[in-house]
Every structure is written in structure tokens, then in C-alpha cells.
N, C-alpha and C positions, 0 to 999 in steps of 0.2 A: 427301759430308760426313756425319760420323756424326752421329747425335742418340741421347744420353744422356737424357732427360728421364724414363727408367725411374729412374734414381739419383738423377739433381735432385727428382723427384716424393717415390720412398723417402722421401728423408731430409729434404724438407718438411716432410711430413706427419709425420715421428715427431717433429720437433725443430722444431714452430711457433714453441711458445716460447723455442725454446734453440737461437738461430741463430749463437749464440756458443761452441757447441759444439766440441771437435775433431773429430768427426763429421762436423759439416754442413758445415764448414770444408773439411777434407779432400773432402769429397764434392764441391763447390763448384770448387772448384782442378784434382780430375782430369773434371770439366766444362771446364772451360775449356781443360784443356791438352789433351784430343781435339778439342775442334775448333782450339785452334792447330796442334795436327801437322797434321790435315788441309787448314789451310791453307795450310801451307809445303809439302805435298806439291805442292800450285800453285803457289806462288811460292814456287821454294826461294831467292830473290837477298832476301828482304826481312829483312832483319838486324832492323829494328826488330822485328817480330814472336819473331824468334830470341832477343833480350834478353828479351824480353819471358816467352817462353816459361822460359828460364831461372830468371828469378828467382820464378816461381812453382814450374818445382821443385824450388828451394831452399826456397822457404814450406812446399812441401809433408813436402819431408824430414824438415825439421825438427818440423812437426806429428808426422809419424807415427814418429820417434826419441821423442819426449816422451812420446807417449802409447805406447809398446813399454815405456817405464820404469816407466811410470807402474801402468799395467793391461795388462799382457800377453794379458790375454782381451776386450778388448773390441778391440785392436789386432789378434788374428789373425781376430774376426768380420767386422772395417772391412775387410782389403784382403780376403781371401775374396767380401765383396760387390762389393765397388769392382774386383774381378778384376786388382790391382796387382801385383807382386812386391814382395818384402820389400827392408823398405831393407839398405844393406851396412854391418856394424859394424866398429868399426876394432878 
């Protein structure tokens, strides 16, 4: 199972106060959605986790779509850190 908590730690500590950030947000979400793959690497039959995984990254999409419009420089430092790919624009 992986552990992120280099990037959960990160983006604590810069954004104690500002956990409402698209940042910490973002940051938060591709936490959660490494250890959902690697639970479906075990149980690939659990659908509730597969929805589950989905719709966070859709949350996440669309965080990181807003903020590419938004600030295109604080958007290519996020996934660089976060080690993401870019999202796909239509």
C-alpha cells in the first residue's frame, strides 16, 4: 500500500490555515485516490470502492480545470508536486 504522507504533510504544513484551498484540496483527494487504487489492486470485484474512486476524480478534475484557468502557474507547480498528469482539455 503506498503512503503519501510526504504530500499530506507538504501541504498541511503550508496551508494550516487554508484547508480550503485548491491546493490542499487537490492534495487531499490524490491521497486518497492512491490508496483507493491500491485497494482495488486487491479487491478488483468491490464496485463500491470503484464509484467511490470515480467520483473523487471527478472532484479532482474539476479542482484542477479551475485552477489551470484560473493561475496557470500555481497549477503547473501543483501537479509537478503532486507527480499527476495534466488534465485533458476539450
Amino acid at each position: 500500500m503506498l503512503k503519501d504522507s510526504f504530500y499530506a504533510d507538504f501541504f498541511w504544513k503550508e496551508n494550516e490555515e487554508n484547508r480550503g484551498s485548491v491546493e490542499f484540496q487537490v492534495s487531499s483527494f490524490t491521497t486518497k485516490i492512491r490508496k483507493l487504487t491500491s485497494h482495488l489492486e486487491l479487491h478488483k470485484k468491490d464496485s463500491s470502492s470503484q464509484r467511490g474512486l470515480r467520483k473523487i476524480l471527478g472532484k479532482r478534475q474539476r479542482l484542477l480545470a479551475y485552477l489551470s484557468k484560473k493561475n496557470r502557474e500555481r497549477y503547473k507547480k501543483l501537479i509537478g508536486e503532486l507527480n499527476i498528469r495534466e488534465i485533458k482539455t476539450r
